[in-house]
KOLKERO-931825 format. One record per atom (N, C-alpha, C, O): residue in three letters; x, y, z. Coordinates in steps of 0.1 Angstrom, whole numbers, padded with zeros to 4 digits, always signed. Atoms other than C-alpha are relative to their C-alpha. Layout:
% KOLKERO-931825
alaXYZ ...
This chain:
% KOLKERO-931825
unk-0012+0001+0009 unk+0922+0919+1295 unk+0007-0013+0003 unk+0013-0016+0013 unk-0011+0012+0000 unk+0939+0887+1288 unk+0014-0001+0001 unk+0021+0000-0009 unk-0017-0001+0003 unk+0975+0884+1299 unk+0007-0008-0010 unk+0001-0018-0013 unk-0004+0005+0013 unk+0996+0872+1270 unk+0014-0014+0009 unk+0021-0009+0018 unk-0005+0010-0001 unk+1017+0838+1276 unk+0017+0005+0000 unk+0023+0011-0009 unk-0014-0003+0002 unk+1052+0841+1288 unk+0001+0015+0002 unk+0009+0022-0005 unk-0001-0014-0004 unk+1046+0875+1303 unk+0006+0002+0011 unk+0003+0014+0014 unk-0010-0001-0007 unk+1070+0873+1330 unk+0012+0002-0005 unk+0019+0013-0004 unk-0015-0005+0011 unk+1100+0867+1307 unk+0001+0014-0005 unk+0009+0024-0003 unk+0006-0011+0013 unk+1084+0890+1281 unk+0006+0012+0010 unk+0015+0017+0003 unk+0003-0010-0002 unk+1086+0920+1309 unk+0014-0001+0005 unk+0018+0010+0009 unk-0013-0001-0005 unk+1121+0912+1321 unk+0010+0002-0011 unk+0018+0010-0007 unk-0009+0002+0010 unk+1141+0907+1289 unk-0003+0016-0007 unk+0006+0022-0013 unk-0002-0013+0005 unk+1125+0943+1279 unk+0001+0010+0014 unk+0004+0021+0010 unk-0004-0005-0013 unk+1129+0959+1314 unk+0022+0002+0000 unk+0029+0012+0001 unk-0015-0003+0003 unk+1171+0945+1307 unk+0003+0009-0011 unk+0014+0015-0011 unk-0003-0007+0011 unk+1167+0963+1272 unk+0001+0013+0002 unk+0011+0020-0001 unk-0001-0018+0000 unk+1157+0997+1279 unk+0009+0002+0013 unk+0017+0011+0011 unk-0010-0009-0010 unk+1177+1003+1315 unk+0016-0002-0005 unk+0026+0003+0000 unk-0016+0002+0007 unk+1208+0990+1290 unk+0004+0013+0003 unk+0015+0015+0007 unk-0007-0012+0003 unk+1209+1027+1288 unk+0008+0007+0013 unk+0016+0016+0010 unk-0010+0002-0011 unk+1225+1028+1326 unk+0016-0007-0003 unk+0027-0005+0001 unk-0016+0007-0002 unk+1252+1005+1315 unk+0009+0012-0010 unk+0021+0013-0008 unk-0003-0010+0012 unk+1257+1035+1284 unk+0005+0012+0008 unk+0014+0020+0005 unk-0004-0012-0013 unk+1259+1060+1314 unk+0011-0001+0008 unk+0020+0007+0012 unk-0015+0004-0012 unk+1283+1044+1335 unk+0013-0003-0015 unk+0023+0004-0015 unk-0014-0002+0013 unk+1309+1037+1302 unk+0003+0011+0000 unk+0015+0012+0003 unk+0003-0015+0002 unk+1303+1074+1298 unk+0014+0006+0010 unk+0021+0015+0007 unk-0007-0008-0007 unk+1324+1079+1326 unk+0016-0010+0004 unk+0023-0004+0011 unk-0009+0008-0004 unk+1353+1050+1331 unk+0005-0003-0021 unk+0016-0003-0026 unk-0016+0002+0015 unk+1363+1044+1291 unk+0003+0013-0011 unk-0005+0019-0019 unk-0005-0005+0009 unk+1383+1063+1273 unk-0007+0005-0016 unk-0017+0000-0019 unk+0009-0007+0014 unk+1372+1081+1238 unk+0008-0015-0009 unk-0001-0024-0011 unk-0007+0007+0010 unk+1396+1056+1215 unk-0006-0012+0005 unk-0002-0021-0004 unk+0000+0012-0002 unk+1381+1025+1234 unk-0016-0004-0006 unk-0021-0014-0010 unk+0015-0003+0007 unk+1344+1038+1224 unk-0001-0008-0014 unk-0012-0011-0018 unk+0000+0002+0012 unk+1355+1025+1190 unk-0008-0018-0001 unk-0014-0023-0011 unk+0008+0010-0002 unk+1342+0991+1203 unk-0010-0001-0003 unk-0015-0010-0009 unk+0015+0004+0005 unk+1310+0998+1202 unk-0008+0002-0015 unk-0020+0002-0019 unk+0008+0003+0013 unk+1309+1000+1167 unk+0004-0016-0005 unk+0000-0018-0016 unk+0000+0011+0006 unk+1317+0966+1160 unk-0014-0010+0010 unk-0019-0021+0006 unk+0016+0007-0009 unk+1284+0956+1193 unk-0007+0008-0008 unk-0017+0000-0011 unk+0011-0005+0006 unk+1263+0982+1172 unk-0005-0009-0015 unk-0015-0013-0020 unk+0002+0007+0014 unk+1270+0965+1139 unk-0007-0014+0001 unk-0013-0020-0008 unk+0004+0010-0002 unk+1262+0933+1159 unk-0016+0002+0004 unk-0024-0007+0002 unk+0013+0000-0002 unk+1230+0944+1167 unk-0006+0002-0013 unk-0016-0005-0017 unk+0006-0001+0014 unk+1221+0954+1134 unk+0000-0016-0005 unk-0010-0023-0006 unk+0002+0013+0007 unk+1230+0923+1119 unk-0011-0009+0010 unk-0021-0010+0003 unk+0011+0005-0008 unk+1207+0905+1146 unk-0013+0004-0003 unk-0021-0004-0008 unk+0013-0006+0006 unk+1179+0929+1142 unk-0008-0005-0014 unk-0020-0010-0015 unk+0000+0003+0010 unk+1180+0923+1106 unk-0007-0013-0008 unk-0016-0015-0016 unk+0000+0013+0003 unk+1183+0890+1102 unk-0013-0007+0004 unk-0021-0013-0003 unk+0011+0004-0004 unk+1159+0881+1125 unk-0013+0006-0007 unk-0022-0001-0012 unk+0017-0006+0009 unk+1129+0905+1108 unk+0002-0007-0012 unk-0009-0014-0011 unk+0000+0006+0015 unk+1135+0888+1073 unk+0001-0015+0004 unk-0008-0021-0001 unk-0002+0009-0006 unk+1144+0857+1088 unk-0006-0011+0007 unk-0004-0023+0004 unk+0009+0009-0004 unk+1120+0843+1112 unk-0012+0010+0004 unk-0022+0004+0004 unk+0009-0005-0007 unk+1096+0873+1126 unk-0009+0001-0014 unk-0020-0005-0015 unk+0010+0003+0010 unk+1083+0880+1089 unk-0008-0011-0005 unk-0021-0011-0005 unk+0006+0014+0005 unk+1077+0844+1075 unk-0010-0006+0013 unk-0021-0011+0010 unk+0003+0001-0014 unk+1066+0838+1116 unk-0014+0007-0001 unk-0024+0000+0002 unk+0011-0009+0000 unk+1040+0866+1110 unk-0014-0005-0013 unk-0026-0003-0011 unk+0006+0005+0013 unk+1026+0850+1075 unk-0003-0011+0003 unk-0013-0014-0004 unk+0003+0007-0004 unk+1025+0818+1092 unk-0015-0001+0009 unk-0023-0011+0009 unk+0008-0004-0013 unk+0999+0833+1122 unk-0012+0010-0010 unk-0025+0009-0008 unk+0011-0004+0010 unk+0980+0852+1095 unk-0007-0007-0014 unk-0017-0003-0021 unk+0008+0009+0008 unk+0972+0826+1072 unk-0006-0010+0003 unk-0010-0018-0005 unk+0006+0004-0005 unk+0957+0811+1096 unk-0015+0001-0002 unk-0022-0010-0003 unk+0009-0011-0002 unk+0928+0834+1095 unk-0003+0006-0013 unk-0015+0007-0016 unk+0003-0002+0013 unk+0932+0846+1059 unk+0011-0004-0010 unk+0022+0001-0014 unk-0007+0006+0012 unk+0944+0822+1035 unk+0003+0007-0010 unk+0014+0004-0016 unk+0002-0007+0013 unk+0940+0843+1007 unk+0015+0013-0002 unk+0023+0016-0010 unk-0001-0014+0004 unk+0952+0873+1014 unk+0019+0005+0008 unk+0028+0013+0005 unk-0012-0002-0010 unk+0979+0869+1043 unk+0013+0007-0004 unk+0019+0016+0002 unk-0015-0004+0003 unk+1010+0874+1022 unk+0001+0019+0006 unk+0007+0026+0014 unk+0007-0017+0002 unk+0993+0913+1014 unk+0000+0005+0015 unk+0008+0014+0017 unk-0001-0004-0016 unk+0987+0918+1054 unk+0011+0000+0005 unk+0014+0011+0010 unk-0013+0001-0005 unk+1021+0908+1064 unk+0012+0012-0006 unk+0022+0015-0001 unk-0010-0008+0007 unk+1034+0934+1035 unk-0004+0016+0010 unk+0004+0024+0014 unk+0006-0010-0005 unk+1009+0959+1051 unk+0007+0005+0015 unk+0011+0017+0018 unk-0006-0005-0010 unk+1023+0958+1084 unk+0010+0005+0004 unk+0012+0013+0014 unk-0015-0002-0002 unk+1055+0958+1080 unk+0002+0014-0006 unk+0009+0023+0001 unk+0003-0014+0002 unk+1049+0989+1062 unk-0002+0012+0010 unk+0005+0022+0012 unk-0002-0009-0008 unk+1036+1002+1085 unk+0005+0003+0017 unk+0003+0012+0025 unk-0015-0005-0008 unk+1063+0999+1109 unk+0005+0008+0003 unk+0006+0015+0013 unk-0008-0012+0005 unk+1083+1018+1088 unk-0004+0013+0005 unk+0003+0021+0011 unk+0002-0010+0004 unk+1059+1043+1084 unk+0000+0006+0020 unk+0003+0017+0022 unk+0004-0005-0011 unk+1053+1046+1125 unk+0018+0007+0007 unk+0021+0017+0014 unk-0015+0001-0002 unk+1094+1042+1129 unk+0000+0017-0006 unk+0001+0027+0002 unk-0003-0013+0005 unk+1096+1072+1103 unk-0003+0014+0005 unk+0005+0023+0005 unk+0005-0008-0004 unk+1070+1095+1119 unk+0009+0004+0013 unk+0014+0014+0017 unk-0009-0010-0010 unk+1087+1094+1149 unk+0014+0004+0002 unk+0018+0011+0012 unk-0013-0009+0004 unk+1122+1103+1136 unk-0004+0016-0006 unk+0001+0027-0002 unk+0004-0009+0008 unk+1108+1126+1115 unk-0004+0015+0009 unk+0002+0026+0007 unk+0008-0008-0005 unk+1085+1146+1140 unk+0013+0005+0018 unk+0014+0016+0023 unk-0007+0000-0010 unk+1112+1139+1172 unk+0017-0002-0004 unk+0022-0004+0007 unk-0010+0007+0003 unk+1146+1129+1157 unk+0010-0002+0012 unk+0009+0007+0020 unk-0011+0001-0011 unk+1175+1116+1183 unk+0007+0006+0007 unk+0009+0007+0019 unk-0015-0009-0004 unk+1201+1140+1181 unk+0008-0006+0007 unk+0012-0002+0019 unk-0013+0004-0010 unk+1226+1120+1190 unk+0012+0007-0008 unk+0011+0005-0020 unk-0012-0007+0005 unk+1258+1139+1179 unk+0012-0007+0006 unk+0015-0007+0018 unk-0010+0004-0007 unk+1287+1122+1183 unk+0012+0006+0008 unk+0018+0003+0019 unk-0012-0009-0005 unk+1311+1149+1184 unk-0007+0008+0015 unk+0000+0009+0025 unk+0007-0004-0012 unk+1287+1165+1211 unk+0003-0009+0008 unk+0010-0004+0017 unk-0001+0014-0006 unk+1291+1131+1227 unk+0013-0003+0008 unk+0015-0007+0020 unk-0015+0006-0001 unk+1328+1125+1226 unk+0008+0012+0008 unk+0015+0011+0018 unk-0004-0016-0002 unk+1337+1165+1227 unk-0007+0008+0010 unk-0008+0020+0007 unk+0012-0008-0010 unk+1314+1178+1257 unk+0006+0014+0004 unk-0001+0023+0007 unk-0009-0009-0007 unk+1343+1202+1267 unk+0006+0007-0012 unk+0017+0012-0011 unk-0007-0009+0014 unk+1347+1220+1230 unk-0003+0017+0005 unk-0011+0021+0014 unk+0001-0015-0003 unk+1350+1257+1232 unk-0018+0005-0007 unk-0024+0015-0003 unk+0010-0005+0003 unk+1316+1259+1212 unk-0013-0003+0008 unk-0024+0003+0006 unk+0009+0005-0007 unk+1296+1240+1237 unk+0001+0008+0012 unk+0012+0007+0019 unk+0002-0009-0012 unk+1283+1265+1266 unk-0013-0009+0010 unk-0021-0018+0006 unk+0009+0010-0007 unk+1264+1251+1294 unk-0014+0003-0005 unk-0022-0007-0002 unk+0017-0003+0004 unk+1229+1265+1280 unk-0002-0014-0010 unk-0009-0023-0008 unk+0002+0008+0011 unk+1232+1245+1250 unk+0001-0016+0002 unk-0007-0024-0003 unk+0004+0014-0006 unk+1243+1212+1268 unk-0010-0005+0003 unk-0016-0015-0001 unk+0014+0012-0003 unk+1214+1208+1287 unk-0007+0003-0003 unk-0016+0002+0005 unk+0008+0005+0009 unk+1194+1214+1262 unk+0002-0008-0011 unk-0007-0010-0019 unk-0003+0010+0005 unk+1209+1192+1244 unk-0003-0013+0004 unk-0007-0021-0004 unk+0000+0007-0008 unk+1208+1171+1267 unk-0011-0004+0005 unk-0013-0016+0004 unk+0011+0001+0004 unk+1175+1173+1275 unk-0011-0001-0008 unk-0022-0002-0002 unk+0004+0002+0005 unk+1160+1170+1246 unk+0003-0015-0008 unk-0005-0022-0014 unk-0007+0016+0004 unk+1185+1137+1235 unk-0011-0012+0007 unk-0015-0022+0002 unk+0005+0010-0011 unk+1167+1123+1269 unk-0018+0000-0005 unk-0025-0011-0007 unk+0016+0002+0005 unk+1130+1129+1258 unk-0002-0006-0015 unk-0011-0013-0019 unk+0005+0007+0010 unk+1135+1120+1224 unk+0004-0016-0001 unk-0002-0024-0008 unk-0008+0017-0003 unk+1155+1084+1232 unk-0017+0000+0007 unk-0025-0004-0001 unk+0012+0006-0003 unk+1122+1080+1254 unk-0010-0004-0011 unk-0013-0015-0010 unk+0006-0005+0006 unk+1102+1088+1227 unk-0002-0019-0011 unk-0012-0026-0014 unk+0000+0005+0008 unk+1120+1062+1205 unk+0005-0016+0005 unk+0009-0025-0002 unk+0000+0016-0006 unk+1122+1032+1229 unk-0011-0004+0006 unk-0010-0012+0016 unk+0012+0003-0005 unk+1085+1032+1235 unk-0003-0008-0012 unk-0011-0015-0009 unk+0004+0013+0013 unk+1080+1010+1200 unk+0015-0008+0002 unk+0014-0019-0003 unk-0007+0011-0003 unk+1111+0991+1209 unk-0003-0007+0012 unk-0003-0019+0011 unk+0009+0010-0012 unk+1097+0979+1244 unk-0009-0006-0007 unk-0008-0018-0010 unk+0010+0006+0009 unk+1066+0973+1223 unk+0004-0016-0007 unk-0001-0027-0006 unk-0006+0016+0011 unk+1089+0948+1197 unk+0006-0012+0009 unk+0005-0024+0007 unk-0003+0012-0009 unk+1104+0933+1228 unk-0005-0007+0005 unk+0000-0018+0007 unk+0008+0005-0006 unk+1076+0925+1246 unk-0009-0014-0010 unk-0011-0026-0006 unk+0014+0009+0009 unk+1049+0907+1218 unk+0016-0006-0005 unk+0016-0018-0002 unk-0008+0010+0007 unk+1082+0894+1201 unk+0000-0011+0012 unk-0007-0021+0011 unk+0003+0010-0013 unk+1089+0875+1239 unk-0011-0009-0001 unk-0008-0021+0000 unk+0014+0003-0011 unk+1052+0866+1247 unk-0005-0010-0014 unk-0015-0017-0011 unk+0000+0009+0008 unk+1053+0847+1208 unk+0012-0010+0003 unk+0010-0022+0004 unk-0010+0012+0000 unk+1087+0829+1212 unk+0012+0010+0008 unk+0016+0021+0006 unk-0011-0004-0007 unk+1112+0832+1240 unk+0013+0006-0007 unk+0019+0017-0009 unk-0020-0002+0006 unk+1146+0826+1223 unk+0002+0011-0005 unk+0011+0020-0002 unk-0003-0014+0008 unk+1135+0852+1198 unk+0001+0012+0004 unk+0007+0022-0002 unk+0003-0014-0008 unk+1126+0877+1225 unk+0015+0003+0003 unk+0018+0015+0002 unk-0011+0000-0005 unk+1160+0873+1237 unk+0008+0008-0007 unk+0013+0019-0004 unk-0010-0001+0006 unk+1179+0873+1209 unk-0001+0020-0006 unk+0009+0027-0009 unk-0001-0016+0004 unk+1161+0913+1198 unk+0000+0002+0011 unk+0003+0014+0011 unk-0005-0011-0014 unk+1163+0923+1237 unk+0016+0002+0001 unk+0022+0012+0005 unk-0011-0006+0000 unk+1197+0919+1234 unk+0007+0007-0012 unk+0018+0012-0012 unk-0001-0010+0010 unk+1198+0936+1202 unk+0004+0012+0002 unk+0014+0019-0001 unk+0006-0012-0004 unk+1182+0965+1215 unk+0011+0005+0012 unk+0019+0015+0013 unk-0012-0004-0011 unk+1201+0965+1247 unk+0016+0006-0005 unk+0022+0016-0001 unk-0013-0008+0007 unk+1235+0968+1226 unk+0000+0013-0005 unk+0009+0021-0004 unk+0005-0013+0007 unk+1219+0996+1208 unk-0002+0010+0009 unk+0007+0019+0009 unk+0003-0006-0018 unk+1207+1013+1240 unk+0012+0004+0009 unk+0009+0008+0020 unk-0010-0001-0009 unk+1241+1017+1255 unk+0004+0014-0006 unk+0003+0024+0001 unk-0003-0012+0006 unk+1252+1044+1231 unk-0008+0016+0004 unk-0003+0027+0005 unk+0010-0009-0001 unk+1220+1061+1236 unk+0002+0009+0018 unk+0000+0021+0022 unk+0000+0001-0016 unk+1228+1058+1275 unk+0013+0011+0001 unk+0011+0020+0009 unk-0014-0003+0003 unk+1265+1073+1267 unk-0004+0020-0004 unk+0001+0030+0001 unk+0005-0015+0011 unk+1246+1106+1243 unk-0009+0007+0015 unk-0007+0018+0018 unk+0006-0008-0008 unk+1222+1112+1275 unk+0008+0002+0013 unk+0007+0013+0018 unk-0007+0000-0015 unk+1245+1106+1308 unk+0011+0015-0007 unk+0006+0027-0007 unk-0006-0008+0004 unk+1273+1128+1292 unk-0002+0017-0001 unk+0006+0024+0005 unk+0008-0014-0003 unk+1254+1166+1287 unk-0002-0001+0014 unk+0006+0007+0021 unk+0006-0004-0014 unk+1239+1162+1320 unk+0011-0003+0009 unk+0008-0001+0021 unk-0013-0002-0012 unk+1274+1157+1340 unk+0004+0011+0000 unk+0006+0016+0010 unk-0010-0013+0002 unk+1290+1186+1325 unk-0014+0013+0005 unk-0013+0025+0007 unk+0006-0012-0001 unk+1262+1207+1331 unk-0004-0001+0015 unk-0003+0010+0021 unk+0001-0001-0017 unk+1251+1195+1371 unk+0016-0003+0006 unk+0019+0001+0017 unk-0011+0006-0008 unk+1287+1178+1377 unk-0003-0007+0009 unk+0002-0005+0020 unk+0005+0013-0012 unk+1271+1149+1398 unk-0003-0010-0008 unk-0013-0009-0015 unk+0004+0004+0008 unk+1275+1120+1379 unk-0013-0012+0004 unk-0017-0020-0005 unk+0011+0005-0006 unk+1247+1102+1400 unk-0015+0007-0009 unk-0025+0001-0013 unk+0013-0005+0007 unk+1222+1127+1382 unk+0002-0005-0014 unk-0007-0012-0020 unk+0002+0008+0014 unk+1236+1118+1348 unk-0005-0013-0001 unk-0014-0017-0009 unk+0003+0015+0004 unk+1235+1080+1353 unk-0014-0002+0004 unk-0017-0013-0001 unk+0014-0001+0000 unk+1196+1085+1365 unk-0005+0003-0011 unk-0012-0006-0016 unk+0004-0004+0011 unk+1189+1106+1336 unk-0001-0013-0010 unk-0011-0019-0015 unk-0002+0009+0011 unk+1207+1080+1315 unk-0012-0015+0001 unk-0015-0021-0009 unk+0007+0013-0008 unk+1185+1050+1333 unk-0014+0003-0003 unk-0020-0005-0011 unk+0014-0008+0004 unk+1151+1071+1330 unk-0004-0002-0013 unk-0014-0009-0014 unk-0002+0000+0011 unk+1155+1075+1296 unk-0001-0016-0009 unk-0004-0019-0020 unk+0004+0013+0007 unk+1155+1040+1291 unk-0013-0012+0005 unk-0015-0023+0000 unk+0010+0003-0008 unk+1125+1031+1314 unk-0011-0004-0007 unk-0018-0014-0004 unk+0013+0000+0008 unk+1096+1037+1284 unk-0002-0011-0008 unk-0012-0014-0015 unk+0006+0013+0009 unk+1105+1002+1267 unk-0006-0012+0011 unk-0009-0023+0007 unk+0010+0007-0003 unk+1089+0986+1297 unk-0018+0007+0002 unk-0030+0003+0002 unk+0016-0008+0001 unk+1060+1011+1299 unk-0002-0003-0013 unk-0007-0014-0012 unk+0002+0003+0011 unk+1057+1010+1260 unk-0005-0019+0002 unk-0016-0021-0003 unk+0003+0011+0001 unk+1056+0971+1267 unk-0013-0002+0006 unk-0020-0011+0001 unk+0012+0001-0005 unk+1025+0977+1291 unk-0010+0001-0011 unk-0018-0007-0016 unk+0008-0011+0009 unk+1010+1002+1270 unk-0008-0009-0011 unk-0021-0011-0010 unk+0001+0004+0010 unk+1009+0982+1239 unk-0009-0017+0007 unk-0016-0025+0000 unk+0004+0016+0000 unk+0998+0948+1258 unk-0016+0006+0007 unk-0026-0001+0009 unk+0020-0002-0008 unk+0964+0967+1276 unk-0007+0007-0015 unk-0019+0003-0016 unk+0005+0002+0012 unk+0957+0981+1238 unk-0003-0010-0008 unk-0012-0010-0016 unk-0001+0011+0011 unk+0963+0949+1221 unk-0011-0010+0008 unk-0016-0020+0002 unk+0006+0011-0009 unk+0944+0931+1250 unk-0014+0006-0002 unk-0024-0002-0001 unk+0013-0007-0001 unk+0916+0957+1247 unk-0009+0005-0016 unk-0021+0009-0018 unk+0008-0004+0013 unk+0910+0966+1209 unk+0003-0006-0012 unk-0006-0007-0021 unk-0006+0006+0011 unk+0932+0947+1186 unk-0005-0018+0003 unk-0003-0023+0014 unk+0002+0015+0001 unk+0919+0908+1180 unk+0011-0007-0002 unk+0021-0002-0007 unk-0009+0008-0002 unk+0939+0883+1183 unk+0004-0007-0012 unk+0013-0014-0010 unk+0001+0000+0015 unk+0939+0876+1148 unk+0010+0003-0009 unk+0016-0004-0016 unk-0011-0006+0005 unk+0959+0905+1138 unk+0012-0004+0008 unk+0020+0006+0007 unk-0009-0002-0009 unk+0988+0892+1163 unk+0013-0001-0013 unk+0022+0008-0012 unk-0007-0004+0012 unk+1009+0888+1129 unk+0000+0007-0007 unk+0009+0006-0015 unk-0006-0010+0003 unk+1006+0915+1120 unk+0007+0014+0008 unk+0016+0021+0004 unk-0006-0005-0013 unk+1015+0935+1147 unk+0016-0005-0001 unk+0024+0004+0002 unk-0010+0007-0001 unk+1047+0911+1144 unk+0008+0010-0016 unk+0018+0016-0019 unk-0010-0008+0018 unk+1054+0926+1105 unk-0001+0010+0005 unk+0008+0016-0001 unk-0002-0016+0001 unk+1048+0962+1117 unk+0013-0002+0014 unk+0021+0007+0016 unk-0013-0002-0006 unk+1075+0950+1145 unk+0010+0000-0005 unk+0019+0006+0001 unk-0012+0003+0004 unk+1100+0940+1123 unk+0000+0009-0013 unk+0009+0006-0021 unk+0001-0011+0007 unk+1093+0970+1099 unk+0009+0012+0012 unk+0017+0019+0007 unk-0001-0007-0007 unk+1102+0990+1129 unk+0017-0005+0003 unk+0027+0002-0002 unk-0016+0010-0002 unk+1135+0969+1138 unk+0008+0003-0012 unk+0019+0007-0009 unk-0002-0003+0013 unk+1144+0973+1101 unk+0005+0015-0003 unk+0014+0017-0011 unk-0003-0014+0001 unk+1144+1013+1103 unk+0008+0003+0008 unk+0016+0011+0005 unk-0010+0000-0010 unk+1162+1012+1136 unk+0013-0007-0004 unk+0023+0001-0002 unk-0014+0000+0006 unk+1191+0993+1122 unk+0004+0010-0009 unk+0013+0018-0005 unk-0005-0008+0010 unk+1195+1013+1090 unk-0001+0013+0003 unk+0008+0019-0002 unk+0001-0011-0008 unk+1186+1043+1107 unk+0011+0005+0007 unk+0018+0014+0004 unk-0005-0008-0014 unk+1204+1048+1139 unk+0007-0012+0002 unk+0014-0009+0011 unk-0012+0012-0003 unk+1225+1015+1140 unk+0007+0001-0008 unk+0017+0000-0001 unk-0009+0004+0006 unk+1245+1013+1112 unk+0008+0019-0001 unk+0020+0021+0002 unk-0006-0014+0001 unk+1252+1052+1108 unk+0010+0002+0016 unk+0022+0003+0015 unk+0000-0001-0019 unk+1259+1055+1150 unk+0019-0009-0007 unk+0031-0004-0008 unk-0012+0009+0004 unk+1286+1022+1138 unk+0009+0003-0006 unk+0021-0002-0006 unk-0017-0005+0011 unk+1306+1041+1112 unk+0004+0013+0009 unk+0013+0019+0003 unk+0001-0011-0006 unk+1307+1069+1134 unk+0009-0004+0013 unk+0018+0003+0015 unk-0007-0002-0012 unk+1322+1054+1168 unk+0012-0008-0003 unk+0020-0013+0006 unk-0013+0012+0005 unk+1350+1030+1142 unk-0001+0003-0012 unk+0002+0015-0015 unk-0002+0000+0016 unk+1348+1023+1105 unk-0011-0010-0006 unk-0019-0015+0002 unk+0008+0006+0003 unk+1327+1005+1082 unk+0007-0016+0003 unk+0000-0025+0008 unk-0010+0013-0004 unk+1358+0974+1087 unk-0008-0009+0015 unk-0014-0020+0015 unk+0004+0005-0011 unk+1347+0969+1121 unk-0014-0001+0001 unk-0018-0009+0009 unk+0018-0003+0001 unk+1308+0978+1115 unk-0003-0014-0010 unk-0011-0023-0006 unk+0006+0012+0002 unk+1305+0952+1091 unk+0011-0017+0010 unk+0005-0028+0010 unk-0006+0010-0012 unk+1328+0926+1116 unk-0011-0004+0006 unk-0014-0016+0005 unk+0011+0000-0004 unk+1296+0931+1135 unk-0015-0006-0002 unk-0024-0012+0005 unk+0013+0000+0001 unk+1269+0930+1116 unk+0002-0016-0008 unk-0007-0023-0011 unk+0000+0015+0004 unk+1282+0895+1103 unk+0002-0013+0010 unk-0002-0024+0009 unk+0003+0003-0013 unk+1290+0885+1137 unk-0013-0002+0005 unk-0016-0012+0011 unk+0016+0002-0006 unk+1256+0889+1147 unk-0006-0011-0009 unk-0006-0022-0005 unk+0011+0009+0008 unk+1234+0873+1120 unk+0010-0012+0001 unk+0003-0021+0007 unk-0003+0014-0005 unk+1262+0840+1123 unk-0006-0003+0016 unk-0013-0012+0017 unk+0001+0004-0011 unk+1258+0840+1161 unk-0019-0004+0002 unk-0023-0015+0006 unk+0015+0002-0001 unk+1217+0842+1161 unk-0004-0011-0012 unk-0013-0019-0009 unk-0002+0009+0015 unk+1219+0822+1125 unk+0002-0018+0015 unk-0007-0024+0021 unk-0001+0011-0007 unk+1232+0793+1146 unk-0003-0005+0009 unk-0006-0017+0010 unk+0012+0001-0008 unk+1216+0799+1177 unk-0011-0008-0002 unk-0015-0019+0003 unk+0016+0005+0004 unk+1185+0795+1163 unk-0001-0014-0008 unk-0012-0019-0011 unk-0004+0009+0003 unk+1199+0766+1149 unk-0002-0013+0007 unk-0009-0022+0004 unk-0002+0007-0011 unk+1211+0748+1178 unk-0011-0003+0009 unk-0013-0014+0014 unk+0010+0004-0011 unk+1182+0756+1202 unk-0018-0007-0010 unk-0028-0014-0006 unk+0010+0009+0010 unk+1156+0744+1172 unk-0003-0015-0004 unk-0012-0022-0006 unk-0002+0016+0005 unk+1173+0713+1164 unk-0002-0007+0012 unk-0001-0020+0012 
């Protein structure tokens, strides 16, 4: 198996992405409910990043790397992938969905909430977040191991996004052991599978997929990134603030990476 270029970075920058969800565990327990409202204007910033970036440079980036190889046809491949992104994004909402509940989230101590129901709540939040940061390690990793900056700029995408997630798992699991050492593990665990996912995906791609396809693999990343903002970032965003501060965010982002990519290009 061929190691892929820039595989040191590559496993760090998604290693910081997924244990983001520790920093989401520890908030969990030091800010306030009314201060939470922050993180819809970092979610909205990730969206806008996410976003920007898939349409921006990872698509056209992907069409570039496949018309290499197939002049003809590339555009069609690059549509295909991205497709099916979506479609892999969709299946695993579909078949596993999040359940992040806010009000569960914010409200742990409501009269309807009994300890049974927490941790299974809670439990099931923490396997399906695994579930759904094993194709985001994936996007962090191959995004990295093609172009640094870019890797960066969706690990910290992902990482902002990941804190929330960190916040929905630590939370159940306090109220129900009262040790917030087990929550903030849970919370940490739970974010573990986007460097496994990043293995996973690089001893597959190293062992069955040609090198060929690596653009497209890139469009089914940014198919994937695409369902995760509009999905679970932008809704999450109107949910911990308003749409005011959600789009604040998401235009904050695409300027700051907009120009980034700017600055370190030129």
């Amino acid at each position: 198996m061929i190691i892929p270029n820039n595989f040191a970075p590559a496993m760090l920058i998604t290693l910081f992405a997924g244990l983001s969800t520790a920093i989401g565990g520890g908030i969990a327990f030091i800010v306030k409910k009314d201060n939470l409202k922050a993180l819809s204007v970092g979610l909205g910033f990730s969206a806008g990043v996410m976003v920007f970036v898939s349409f921006m440079d990872m698509l056209p980036e992907a069409g570039k790397l496949l018309a290499q190889h197939f002049p003809n046809t590339h555009e069609w491949i690059t549509l295909a992938g991205f497709v099916a992104g979506l479609v892999v994004a969709i299946l695993i909402d579909y078949f596993l969905p999040d359940h992040i509940d806010t009000e569960d989230v914010l409200h742990p101590d409501g009269p309807a909430h009994r300890n049974y129901r927490i941790k299974r709540a809670g439990i099931f939040t923490a396997i399906a977040i695994c579930v759904h940061n094993f194709p985001e390690g994936m996007a962090t990793f191959f995004t990295t191991t093609q172009n640094i900056t870019l890797g960066l700029s969706v690990g910290l995408a992902i990482a902002i996004h990941n804190i929330p997630e960190g916040i929905a798992v630590a939370l159940p699991m306090y109220h129900v052991t009262g040790k917030k050492r087990y929550a903030m593990l849970y919370a940490a665990l739970s974010g573990i599978t986007e460097p496994i996912g990043a293995l996973v995906g690089m001893f597959i791609f190293g062992l069955f997929l040609p090198q060929v396809l690596i653009g497209a693999l890139m469009a089914a990343v940014a198919g994937i990134m695409i369902y995760i903002s509009f999905d679970t970032l932008l809704p999450l965003a109107k949910e911990y603030g308003d749409w005011h501060q959600s789009i604040v965010g998401i235009i904050s982002g695409i300027l700051v990476i907009w120009i980034s990519l700017i600055l370190i290009g030129g």
